[in-house]
Biopython code that builds the backbone (N, CA, C, O; Angstrom):
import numpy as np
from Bio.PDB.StructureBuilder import StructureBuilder

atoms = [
    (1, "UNK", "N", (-5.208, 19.478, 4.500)),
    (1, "UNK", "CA", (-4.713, 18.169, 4.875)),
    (1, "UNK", "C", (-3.875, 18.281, 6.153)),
    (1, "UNK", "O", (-3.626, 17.258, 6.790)),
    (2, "UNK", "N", (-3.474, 19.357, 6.517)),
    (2, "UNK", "CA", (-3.016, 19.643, 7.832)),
    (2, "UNK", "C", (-3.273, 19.309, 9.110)),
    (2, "UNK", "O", (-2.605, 18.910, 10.064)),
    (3, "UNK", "N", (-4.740, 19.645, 8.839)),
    (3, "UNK", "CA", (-5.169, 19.387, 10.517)),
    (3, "UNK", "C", (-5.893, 17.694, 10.614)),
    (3, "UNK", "O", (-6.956, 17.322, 11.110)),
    (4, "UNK", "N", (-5.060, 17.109, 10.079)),
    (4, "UNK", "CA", (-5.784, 15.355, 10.217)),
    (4, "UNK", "C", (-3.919, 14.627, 10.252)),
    (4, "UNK", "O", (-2.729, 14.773, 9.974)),
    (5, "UNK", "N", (-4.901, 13.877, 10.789)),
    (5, "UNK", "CA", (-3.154, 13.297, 11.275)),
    (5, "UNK", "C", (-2.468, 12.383, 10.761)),
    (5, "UNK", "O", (-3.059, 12.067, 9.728)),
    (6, "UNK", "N", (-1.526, 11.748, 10.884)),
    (6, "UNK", "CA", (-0.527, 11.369, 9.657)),
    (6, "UNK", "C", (-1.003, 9.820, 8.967)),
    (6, "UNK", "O", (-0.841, 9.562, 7.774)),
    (7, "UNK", "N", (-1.722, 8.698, 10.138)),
    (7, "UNK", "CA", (-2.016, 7.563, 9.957)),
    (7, "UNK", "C", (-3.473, 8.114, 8.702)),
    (7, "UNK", "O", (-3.579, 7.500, 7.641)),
    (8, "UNK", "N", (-4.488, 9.325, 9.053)),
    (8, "UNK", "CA", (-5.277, 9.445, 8.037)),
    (8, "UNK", "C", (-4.911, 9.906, 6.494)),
    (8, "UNK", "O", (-5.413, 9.728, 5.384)),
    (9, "UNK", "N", (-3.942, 10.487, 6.945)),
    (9, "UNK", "CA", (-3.362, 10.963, 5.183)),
    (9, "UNK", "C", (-2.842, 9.972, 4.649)),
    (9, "UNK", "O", (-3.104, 9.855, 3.452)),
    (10, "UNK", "N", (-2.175, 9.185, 5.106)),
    (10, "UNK", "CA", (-1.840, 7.667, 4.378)),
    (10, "UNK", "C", (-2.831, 6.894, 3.969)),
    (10, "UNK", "O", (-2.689, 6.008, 3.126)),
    (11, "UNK", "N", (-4.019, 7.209, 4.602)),
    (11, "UNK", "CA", (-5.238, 6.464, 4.316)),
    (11, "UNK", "C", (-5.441, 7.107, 2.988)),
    (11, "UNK", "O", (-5.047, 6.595, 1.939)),
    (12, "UNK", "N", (-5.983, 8.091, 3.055)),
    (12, "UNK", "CA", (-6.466, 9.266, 1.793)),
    (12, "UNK", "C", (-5.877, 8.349, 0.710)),
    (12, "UNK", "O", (-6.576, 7.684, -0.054)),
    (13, "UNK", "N", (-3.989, 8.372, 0.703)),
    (13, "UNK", "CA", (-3.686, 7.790, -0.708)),
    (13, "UNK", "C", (-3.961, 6.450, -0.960)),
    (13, "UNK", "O", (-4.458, 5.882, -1.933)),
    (14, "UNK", "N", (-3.603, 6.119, -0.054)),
    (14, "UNK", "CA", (-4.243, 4.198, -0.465)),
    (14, "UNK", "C", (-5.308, 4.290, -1.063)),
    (14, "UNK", "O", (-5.368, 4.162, -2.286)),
    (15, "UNK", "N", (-6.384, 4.537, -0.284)),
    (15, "UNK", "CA", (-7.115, 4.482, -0.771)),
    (15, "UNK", "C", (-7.686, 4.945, -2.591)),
    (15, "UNK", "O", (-8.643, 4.634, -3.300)),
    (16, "UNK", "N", (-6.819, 5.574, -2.696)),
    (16, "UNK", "CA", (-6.415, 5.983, -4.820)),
    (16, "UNK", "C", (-6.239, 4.897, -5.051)),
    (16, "UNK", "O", (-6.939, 4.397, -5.931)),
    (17, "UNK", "N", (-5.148, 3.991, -4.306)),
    (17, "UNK", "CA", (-4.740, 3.003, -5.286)),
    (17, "UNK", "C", (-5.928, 1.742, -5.752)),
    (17, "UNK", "O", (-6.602, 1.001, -5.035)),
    (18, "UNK", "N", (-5.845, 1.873, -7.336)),
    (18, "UNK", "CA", (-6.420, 1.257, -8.054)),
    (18, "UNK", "C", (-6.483, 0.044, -7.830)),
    (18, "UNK", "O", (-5.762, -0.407, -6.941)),
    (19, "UNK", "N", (-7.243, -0.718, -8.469)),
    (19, "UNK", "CA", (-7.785, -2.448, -8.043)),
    (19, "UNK", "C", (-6.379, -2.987, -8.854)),
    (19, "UNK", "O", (-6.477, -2.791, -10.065)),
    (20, "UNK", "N", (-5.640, -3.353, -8.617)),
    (20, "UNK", "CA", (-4.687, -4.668, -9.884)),
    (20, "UNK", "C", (-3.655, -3.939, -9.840)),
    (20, "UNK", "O", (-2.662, -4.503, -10.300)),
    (21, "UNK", "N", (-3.447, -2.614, -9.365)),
    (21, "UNK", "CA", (-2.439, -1.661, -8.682)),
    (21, "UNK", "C", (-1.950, -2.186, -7.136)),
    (21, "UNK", "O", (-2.703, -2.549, -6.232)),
    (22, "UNK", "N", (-0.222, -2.104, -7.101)),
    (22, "UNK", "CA", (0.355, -1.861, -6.071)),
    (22, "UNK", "C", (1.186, -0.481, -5.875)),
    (22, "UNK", "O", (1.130, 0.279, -6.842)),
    (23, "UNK", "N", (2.004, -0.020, -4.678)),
    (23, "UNK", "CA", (2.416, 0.671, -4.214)),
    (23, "UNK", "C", (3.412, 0.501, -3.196)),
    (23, "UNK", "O", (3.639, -0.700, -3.046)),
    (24, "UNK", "N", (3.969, 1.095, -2.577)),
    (24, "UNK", "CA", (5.439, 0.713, -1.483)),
    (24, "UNK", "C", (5.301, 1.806, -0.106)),
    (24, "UNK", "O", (5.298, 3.026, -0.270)),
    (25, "UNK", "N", (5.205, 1.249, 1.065)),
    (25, "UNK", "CA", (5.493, 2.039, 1.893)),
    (25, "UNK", "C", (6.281, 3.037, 1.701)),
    (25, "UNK", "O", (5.805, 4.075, 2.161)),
    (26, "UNK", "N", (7.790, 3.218, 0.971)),
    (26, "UNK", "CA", (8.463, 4.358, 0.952)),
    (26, "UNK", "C", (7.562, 5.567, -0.192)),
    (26, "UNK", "O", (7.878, 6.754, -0.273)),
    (27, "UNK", "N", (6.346, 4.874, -1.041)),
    (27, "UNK", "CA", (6.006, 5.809, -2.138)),
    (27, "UNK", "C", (5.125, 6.660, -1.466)),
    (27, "UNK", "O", (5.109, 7.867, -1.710)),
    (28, "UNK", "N", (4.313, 6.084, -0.555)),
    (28, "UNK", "CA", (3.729, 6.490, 0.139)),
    (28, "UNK", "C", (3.697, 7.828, 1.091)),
    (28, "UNK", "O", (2.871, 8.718, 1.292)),
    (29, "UNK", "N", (4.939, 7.538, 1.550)),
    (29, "UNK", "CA", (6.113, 8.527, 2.820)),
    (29, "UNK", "C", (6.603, 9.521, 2.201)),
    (29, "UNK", "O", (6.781, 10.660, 2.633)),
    (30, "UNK", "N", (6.868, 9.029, 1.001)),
    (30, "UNK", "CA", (7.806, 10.170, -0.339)),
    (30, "UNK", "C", (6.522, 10.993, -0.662)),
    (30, "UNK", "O", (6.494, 12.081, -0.087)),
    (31, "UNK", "N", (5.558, 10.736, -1.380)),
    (31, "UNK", "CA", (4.414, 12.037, -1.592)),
    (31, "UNK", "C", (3.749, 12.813, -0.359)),
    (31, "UNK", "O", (3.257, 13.937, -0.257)),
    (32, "UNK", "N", (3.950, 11.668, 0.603)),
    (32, "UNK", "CA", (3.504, 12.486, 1.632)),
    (32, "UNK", "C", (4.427, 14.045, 2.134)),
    (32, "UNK", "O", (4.016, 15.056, 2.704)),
    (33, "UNK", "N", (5.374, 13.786, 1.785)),
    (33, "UNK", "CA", (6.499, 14.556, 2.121)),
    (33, "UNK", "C", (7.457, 14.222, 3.710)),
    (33, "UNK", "O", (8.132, 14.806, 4.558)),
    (34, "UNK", "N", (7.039, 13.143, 3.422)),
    (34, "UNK", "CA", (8.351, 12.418, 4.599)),
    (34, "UNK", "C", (8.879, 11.431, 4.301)),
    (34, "UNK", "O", (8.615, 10.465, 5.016)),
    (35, "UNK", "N", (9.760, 11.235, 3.242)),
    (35, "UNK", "CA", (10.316, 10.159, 2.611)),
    (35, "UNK", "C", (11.190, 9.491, 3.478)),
    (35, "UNK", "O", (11.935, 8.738, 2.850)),
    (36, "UNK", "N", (11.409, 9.486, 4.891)),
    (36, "UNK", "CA", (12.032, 9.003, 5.683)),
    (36, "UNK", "C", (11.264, 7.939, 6.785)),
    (36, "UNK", "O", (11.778, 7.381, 7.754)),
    (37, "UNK", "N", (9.578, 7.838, 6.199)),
    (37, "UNK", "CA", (8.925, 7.327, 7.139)),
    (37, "UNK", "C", (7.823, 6.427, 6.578)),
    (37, "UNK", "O", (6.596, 6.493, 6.647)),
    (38, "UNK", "N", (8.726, 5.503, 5.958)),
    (38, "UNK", "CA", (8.137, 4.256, 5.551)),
    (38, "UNK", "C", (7.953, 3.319, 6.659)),
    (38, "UNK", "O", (7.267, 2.388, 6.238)),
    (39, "UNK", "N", (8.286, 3.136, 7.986)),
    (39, "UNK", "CA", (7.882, 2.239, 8.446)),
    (39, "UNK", "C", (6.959, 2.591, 9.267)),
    (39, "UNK", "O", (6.438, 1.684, 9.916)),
    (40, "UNK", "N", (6.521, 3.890, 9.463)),
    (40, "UNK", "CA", (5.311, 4.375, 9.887)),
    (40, "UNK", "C", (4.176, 4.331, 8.763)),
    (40, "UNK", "O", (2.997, 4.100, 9.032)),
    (41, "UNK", "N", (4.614, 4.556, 7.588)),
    (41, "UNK", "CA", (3.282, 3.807, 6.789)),
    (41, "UNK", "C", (3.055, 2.535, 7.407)),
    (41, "UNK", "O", (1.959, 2.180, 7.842)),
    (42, "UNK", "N", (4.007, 1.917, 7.438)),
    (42, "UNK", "CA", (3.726, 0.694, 7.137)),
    (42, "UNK", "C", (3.060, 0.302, 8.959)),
    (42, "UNK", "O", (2.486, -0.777, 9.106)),
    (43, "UNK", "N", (3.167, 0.973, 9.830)),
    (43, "UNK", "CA", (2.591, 1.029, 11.052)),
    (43, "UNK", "C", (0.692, 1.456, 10.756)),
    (43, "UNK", "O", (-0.335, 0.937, 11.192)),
    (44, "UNK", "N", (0.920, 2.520, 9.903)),
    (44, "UNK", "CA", (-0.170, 2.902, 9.700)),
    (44, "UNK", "C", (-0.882, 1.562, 9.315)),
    (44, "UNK", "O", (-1.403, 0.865, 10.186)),
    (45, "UNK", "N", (-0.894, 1.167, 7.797)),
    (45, "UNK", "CA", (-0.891, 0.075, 7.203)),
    (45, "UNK", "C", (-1.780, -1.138, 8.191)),
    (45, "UNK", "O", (-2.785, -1.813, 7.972)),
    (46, "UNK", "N", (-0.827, -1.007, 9.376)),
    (46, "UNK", "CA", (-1.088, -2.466, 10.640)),
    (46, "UNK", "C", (-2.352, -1.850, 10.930)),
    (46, "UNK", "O", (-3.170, -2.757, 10.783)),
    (47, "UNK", "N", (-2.949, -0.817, 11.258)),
    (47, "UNK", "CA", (-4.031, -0.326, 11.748)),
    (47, "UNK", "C", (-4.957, -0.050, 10.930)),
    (47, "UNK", "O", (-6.073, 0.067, 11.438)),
    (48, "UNK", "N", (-4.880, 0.084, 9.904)),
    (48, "UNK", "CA", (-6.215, -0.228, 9.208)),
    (48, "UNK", "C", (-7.111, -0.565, 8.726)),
    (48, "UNK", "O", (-7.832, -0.169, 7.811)),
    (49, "UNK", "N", (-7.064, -1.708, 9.667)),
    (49, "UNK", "CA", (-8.129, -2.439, 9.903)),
    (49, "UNK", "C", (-9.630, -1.805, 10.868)),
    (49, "UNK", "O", (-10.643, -2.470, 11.084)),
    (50, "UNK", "N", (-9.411, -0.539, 11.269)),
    (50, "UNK", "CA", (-10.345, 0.019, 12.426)),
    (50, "UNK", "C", (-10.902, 1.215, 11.581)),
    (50, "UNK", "O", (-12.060, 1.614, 11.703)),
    (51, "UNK", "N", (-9.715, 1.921, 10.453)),
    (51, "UNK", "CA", (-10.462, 2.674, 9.429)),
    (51, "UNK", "C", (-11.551, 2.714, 8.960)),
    (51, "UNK", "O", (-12.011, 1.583, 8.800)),
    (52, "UNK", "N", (-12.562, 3.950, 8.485)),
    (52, "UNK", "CA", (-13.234, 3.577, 7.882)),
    (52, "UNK", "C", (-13.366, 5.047, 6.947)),
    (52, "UNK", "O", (-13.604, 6.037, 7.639)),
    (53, "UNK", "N", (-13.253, 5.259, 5.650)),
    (53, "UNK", "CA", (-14.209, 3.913, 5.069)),
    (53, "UNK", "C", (-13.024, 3.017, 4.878)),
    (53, "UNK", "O", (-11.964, 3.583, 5.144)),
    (54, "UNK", "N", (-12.919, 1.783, 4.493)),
    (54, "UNK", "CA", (-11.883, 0.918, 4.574)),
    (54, "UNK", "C", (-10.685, 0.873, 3.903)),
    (54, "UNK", "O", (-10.762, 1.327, 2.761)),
    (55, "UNK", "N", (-9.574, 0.463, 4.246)),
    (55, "UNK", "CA", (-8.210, 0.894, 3.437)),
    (55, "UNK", "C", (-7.811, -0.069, 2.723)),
    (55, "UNK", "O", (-7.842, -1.103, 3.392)),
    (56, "UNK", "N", (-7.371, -0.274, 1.466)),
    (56, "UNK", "CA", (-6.917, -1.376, 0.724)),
    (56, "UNK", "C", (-5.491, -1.747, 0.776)),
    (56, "UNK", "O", (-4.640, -1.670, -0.111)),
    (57, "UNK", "N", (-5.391, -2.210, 2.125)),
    (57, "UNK", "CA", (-3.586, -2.406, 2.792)),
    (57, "UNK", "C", (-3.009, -3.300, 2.121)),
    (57, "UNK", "O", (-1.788, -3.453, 2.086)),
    (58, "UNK", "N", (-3.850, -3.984, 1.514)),
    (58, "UNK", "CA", (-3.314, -5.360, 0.688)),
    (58, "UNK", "C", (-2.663, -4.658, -0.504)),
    (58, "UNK", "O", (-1.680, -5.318, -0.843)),
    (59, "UNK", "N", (-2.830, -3.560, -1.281)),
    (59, "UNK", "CA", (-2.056, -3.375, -2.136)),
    (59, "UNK", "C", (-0.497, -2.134, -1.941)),
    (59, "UNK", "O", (0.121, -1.519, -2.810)),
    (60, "UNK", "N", (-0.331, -2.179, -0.561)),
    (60, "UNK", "CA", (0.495, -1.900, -0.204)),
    (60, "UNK", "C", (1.888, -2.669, -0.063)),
    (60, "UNK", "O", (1.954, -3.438, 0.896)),
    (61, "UNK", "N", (3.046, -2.563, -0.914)),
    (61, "UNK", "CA", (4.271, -3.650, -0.636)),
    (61, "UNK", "C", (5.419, -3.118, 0.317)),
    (61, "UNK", "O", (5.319, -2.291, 1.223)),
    (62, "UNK", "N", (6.508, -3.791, -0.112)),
    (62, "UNK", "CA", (7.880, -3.112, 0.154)),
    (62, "UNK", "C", (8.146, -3.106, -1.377)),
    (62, "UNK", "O", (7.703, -3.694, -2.364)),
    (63, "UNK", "N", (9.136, -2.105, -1.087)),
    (63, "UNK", "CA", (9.870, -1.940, -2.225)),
    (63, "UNK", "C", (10.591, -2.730, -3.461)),
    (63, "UNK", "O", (11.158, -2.237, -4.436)),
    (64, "UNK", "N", (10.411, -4.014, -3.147)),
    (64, "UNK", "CA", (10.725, -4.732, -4.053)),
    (64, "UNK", "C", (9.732, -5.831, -4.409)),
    (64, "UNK", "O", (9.978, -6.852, -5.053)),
    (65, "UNK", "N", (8.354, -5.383, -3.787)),
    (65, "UNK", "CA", (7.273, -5.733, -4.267)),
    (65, "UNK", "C", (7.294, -7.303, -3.614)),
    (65, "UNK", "O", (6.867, -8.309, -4.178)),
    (66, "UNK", "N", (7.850, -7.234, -2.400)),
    (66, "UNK", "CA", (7.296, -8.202, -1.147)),
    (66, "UNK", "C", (6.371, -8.103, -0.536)),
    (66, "UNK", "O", (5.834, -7.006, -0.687)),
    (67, "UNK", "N", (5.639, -9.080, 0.460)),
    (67, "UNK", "CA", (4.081, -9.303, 0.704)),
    (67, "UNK", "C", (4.923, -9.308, 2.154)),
    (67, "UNK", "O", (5.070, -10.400, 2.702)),
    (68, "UNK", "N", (5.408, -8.259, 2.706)),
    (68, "UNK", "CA", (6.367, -8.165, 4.092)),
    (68, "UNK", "C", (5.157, -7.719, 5.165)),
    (68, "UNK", "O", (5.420, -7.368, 6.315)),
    (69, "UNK", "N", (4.036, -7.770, 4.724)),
    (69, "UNK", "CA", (2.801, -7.405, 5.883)),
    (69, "UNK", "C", (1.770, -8.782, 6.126)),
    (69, "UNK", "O", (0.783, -8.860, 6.857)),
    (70, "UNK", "N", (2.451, -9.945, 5.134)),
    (70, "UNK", "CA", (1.117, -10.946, 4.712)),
    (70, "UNK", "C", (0.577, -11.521, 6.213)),
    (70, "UNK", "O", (-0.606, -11.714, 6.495)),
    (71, "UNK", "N", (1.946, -11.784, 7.264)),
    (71, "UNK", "CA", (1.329, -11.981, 8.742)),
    (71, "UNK", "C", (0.439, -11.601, 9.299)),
    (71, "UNK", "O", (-0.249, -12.314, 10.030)),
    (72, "UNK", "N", (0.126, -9.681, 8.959)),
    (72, "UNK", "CA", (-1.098, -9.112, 9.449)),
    (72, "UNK", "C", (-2.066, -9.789, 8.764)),
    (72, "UNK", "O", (-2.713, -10.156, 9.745)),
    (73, "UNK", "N", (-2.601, -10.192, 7.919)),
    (73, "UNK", "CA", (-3.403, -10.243, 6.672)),
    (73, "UNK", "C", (-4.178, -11.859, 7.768)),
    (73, "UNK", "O", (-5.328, -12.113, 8.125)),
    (74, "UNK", "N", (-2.739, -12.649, 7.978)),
    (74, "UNK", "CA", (-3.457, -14.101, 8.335)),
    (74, "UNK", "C", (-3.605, -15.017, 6.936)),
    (74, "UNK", "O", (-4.480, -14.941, 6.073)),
    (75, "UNK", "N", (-2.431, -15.918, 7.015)),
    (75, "UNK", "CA", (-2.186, -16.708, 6.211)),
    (75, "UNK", "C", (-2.045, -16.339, 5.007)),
    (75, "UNK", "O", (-0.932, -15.857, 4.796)),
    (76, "UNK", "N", (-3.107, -16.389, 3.640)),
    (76, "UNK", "CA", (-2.124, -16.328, 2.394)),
    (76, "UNK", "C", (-3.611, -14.998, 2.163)),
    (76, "UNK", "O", (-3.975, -14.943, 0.988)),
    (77, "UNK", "N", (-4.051, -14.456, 2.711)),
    (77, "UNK", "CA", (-5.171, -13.660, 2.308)),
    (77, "UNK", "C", (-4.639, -12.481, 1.773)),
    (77, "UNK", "O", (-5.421, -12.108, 0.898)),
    (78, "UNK", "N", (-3.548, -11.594, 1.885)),
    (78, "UNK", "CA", (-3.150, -10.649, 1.016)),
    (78, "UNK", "C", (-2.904, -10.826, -0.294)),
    (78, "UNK", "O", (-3.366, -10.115, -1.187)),
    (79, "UNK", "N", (-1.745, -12.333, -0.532)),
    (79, "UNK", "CA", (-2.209, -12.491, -1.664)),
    (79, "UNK", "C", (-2.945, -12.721, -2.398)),
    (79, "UNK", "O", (-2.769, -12.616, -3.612)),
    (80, "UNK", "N", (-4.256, -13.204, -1.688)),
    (80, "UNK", "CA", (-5.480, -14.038, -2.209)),
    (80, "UNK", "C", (-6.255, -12.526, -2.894)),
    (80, "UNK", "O", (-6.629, -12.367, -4.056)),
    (81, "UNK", "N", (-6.338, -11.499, -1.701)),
    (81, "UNK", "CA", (-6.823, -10.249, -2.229)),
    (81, "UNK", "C", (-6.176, -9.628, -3.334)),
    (81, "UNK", "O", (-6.863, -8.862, -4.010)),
    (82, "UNK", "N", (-4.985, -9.812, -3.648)),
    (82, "UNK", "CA", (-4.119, -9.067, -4.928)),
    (82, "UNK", "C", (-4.889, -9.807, -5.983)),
    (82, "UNK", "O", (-5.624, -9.259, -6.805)),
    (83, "UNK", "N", (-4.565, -11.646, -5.855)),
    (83, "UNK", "CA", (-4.505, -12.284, -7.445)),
    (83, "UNK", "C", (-6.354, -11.800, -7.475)),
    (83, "UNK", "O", (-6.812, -11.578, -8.596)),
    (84, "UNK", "N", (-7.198, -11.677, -6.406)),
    (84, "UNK", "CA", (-8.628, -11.564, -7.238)),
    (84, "UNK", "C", (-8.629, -10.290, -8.271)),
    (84, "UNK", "O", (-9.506, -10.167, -9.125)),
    (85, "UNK", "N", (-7.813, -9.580, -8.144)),
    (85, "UNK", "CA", (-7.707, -8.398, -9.100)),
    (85, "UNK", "C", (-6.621, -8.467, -10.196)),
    (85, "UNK", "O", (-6.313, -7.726, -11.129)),
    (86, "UNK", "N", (-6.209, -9.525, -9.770)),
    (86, "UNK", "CA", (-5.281, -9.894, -11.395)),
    (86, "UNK", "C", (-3.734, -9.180, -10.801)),
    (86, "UNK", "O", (-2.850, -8.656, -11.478)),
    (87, "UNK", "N", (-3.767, -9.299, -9.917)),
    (87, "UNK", "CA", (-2.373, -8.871, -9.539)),
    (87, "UNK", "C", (-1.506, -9.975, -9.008)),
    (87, "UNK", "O", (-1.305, -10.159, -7.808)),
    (88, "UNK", "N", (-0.983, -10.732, -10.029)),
    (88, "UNK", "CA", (-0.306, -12.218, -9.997)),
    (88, "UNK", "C", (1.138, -12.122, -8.572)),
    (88, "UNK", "O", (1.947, -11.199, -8.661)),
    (89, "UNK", "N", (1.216, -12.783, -7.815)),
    (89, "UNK", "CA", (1.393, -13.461, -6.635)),
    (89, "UNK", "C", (2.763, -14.672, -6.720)),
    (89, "UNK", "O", (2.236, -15.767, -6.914)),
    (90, "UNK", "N", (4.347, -14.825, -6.637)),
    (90, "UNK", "CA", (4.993, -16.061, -6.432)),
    (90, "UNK", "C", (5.427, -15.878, -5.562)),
    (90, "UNK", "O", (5.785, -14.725, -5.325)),
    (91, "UNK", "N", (5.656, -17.014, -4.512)),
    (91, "UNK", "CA", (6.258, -17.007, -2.968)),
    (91, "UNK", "C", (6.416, -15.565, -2.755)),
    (91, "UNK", "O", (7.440, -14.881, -2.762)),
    (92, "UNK", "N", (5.122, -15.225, -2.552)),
    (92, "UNK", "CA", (5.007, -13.503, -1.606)),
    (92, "UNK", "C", (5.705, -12.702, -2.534)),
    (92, "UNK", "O", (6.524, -11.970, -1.979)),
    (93, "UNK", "N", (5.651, -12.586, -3.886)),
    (93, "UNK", "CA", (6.333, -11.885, -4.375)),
    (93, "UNK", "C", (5.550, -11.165, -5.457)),
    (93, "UNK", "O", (5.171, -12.053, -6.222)),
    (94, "UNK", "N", (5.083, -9.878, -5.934)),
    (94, "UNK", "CA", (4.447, -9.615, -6.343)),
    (94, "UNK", "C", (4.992, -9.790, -8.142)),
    (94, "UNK", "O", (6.182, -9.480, -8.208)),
    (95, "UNK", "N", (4.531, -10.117, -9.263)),
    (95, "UNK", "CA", (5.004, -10.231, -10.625)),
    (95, "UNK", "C", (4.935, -8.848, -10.919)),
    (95, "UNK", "O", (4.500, -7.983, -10.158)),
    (96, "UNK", "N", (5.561, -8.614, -12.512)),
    (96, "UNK", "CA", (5.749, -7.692, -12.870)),
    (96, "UNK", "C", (5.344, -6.529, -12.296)),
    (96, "UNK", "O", (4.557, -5.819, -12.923)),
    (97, "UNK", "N", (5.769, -6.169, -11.121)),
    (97, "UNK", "CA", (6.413, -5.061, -9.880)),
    (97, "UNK", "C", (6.306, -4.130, -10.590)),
    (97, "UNK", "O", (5.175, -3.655, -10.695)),
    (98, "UNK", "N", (7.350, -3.548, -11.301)),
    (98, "UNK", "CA", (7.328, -2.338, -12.718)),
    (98, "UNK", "C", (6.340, -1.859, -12.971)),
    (98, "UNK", "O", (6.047, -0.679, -12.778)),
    (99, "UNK", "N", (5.692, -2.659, -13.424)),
    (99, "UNK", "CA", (4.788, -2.507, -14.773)),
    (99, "UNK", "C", (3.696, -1.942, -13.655)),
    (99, "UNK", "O", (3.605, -0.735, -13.427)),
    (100, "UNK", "N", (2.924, -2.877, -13.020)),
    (100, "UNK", "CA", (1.955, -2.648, -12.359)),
    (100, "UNK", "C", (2.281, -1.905, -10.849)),
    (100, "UNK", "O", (1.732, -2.418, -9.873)),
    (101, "UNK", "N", (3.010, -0.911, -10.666)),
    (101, "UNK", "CA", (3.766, -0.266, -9.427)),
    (101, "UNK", "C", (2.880, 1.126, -9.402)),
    (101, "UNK", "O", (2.635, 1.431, -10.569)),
    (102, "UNK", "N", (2.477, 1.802, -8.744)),
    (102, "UNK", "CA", (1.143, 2.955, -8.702)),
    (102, "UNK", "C", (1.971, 4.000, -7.783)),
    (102, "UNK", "O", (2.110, 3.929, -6.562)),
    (103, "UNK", "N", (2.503, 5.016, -8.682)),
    (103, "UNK", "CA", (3.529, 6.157, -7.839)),
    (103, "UNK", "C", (2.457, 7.473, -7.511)),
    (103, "UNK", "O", (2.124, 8.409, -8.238)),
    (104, "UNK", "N", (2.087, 7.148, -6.173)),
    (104, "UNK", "CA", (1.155, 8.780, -5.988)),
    (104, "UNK", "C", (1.696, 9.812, -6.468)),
    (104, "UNK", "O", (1.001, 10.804, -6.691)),
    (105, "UNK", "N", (3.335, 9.805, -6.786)),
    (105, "UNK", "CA", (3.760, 11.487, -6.824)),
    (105, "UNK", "C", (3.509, 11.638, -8.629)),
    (105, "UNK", "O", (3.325, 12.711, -9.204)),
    (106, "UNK", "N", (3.564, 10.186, -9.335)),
    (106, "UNK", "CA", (3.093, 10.728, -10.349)),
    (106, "UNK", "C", (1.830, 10.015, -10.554)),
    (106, "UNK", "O", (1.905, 10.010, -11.783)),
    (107, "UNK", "N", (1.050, 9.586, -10.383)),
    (107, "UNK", "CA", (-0.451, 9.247, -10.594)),
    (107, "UNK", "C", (-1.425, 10.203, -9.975)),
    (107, "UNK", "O", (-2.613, 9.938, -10.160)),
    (108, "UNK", "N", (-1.137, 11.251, -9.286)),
    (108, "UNK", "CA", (-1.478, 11.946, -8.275)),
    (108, "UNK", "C", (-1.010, 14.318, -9.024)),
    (108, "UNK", "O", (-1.532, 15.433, -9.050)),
    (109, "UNK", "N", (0.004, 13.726, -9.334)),
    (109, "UNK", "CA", (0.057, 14.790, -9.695)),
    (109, "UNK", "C", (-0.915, 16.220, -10.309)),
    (109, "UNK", "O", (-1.880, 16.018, -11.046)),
    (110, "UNK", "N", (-0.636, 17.185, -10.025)),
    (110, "UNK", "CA", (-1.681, 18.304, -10.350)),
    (110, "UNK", "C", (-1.432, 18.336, -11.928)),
    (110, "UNK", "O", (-2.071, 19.112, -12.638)),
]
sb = StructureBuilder()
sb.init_structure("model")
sb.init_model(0)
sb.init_chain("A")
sb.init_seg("    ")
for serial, (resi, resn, name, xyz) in enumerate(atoms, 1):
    if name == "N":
        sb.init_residue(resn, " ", resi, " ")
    sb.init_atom(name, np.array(xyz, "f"), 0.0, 1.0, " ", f" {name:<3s}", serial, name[0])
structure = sb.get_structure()
């Protein structure tokens, strides 16, 4: 995983995350082993749209399970992409956050 560069390894994990599953820029940064560089996920995140095979940015939050990227998305389409998977949606706010929250360092684990 070394020799690929940092916007693709962020890809790698997203791409784990499950359909009706979210995740947080900092969870992201934290398994990666740079827990200091959540807003470069979240840079990453802006660009993957040119990825391929394609990245599921929509189930990417902030940490308190805000829709703080929905501008990239264009209008209400991030959330539109969450609730089709049952991942319920109030004023940009993702529901039971907790419950349905997808931690690479432990979903991922050896």
């Amino acid at each position: 995983m070394d020799d690929i560069n940092f916007f693709d390894k962020v890809y790698q994990v997203a791409r784990l995350i499950p359909a009706g599953r979210v995740t947080s820029y900092g969870a992201i940064a934290s398994y990666l082993g740079t827990k200091g560089s959540s807003r470069m996920v979240g840079y990453a995140m802006q660009a993957s749209g040119k990825a391929h095979p394609q990245v599921p940015a929509h189930r990417v939050v902030n940490r308190q399970g805000l829709l703080t990227a929905k501008f990239h998305f264009g209008g209400n389409l991030m959330a539109q992409l969450l609730e089709s998977e049952g991942v319920k949606v109030v004023d940009d706010q993702v529901q039971n956050f907790k419950t349905i929250f997808w931690d690479p360092a432990v979903e991922l684990a050896l």
